[in-house]
N, C-alpha and C positions, 0 to 999 in steps of 0.2 A: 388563770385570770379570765375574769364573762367580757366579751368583748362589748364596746360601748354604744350603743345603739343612739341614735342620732333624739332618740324621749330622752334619754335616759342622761346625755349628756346635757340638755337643757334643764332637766330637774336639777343635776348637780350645780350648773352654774346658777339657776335659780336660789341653791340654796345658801353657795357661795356670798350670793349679792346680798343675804338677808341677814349674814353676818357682820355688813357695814362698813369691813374694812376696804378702806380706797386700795385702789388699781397702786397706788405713789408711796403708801406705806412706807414710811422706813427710819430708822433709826439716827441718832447724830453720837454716832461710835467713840469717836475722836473730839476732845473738844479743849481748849486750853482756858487759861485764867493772866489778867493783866496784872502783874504784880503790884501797879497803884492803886488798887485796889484793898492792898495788906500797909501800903507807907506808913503807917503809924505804928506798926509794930513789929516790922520783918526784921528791919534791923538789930531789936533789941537782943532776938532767938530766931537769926534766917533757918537754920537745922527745924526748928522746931516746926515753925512755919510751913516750908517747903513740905516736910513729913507729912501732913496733918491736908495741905494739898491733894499732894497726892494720893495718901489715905481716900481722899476724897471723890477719887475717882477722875481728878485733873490729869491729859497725858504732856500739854505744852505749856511754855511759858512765854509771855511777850515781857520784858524788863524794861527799865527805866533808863537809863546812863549814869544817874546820881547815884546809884547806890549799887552798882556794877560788881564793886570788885568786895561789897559786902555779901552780896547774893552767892555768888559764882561757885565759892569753893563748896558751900552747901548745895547748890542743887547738882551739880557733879557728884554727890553720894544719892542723890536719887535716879531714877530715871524719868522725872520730868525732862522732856527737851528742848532747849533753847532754839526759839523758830523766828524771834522776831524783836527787834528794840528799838523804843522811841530813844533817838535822840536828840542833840540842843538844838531850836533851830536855827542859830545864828549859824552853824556849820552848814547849812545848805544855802545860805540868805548872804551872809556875812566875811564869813571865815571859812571857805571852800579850799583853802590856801593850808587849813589844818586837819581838811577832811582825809586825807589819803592815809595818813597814820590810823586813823580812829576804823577805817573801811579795814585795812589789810587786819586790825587786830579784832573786830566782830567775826570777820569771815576765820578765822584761825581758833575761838570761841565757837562758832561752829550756828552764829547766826547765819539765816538766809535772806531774812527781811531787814531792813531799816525804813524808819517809820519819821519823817517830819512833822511832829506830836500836836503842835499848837504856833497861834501866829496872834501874838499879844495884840490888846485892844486898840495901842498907842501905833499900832502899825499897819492896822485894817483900813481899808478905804473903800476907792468904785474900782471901777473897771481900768483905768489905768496903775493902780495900785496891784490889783490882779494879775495884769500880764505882765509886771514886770517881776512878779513872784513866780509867776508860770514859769519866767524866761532863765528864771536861778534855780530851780525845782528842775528843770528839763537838762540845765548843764551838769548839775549834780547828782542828777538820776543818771546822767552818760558816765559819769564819772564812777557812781556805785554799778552800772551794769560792767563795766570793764574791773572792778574788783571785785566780778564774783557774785554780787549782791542785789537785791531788787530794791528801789525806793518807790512807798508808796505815802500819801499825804493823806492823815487824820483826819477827817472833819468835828465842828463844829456847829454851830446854829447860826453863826454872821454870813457864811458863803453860801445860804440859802437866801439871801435878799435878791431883789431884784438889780439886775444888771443895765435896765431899762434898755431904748430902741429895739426891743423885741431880739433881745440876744441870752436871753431866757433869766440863767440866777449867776450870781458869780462863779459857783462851783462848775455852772457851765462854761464860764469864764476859762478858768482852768483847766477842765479838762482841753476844750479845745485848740490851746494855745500851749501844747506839751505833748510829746511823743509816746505814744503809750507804750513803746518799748522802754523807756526815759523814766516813767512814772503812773506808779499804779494808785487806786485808791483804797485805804479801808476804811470801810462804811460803819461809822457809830449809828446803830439804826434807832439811839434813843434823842439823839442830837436833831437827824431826820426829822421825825416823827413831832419834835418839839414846833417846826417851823411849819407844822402843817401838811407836810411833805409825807409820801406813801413810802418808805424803802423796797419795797417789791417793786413799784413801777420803774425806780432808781435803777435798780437792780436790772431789769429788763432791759432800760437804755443803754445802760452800760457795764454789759454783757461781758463777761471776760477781761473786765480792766479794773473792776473790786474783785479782789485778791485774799483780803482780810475783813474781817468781820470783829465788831464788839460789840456781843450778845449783851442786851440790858433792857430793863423790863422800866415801865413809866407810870406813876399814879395818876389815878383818875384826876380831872381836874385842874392839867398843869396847863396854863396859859400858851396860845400861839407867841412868841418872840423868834428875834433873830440874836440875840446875843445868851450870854449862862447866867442871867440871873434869876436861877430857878430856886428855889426851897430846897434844903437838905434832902426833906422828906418825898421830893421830885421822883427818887432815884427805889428803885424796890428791886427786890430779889428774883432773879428771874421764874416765869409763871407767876407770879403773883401780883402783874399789872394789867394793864390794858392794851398791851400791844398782840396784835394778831401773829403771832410767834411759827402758828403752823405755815403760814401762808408765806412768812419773810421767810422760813430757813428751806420752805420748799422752796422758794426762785430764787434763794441764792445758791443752794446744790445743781439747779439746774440752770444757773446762768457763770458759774464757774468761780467761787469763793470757794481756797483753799485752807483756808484755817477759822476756826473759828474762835474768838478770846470770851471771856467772862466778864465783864467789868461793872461795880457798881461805885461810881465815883462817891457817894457816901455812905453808909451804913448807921444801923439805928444802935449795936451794941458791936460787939465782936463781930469786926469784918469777915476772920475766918466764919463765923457761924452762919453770917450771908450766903459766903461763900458755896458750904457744905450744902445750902437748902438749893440755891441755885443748880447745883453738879445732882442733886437726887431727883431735880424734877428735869433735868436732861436727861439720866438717865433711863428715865421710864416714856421718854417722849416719841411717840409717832406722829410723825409728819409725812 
């Protein structure tokens, strides 16, 4: 071997730099898909579904609750792995008095997450409305950490509104009035993005306490709002919108999101077909 002479190491890294690849380069290896994403059709053929998944290059799956015990027996023939499920949220809000059953038999299915998915129109408010969702969110996150389980809360477009007296958005609401051992967040970074909001800078803030991720790409042109009435056609394939994707999934590898899901809440034909283009343009992506 010619030993490397102090020119000689500066040509190479020169020549290194001129190849363009960033210092961060890297891959997103591992990536899962949210099975509402399939709801119109898992049911009919879950086997077929789940196959064709995976085919895909899917390695996790986040589920629903509704259709639990139609999924199950199929994806136990593949090795898709069950990491994460939304379930009701009257069981974290409502009915905590039923949650202990539903915890012991996730954890024994071999989930690790449970996901408090949505918080109906008829139920949203301000700031007192908030902490008192915090205050159920935090006893039932104590509740899912002592069976095993982490709970973390889905977002939306309505808890990016303002919280007014300079107490930032609602979602700040939240976070702050809830134990982050108690309750973690996964960040829909298309919900984000809808209310005008950065998910990288999200991300920064609250470093280590998004947990989950639902990877979802956004068409040109969709309106600032705080609530979901967006266009079907809102919703697009991942790479194929306008979200700065290299930028979100670099600060959230580096601010500590452990899964990441696929989700496109509508699709223009065949979900799976969504799906597939989504998982090929992951596969090929440097970030």
């Amino acid at each position: 071997m010619t030993p490397m002479t102090r020119r000689s190491f500066t040509l190479s890294a020169a020549a290194a730099a001129s190849l363009q690849v960033p210092a961060f380069a890297r891959e997103l290896t591992t990536f899962g898909v949210q099975l509402y994403t399939v709801r119109s059709i898992i049911n009919k053929d879950p086997q077929r579904v789940l196959n064709e998944i995976e085919a895909a290059g899917y390695k996790e799956i986040e589920a629903t609750y509704d259709n639990l015990e139609t999924i199950m027996q199929a994806a136990h023939k593949t090795k898709l792995r069950p990491v994460s499920i939304h379930l009701e949220t009257d069981l974290f809000t409502k009915h905590r008095d039923k949650l202990g059953p539903v915890l012991d038999d996730m954890k024994k299915r071999g989930f690790e997450y449970v996901v408090c998915p949505y918080i109906d129109p008829k139920e949203r408010g301000g700031v007192d409305v908030m902490k008192k969702l915090a205050e159920n969110l935090d006893k039932a996150g104590a509740q899912c950490m002592g069976a095993g389980l982490k709970l973390c809360y889905h977002n939306h477009a309505f808890e990016f509104a303002s919280a007014g007296d300079g107490a930032g958005t609602l979602m700040d609401v939240l976070m702050a009035n809830t134990d982050p051992k108690h309750l973690g967040w996964e960040m829909d970074i298309f919900w984000v993005a809808v209310t005008g909001n950065d998910p990288s800078e999200l991300l920064k803030k609250y470093s280590k306490r998004i947990v989950l991720m639902h990877i979802k790409d956004k068409a040109d042109g969709v309106a600032k709002r705080f609530d979901e009435n967006v266009p079907r056609t809102a919703f697009k394939e991942v790479g194929a919108g306008t979200m700065d994707l290299k930028h979100v999934l670099h600060t959230a590898t580096e601010s500590g999101v452990k899964h990441f899901f696929v989700e496109q809440d509508s699709t223009p034909g065949d979900p799976l077909a969504s799906l597939k283009i989504s998982a090929s343009y992951l596969k090929t992506f440097d970030f």
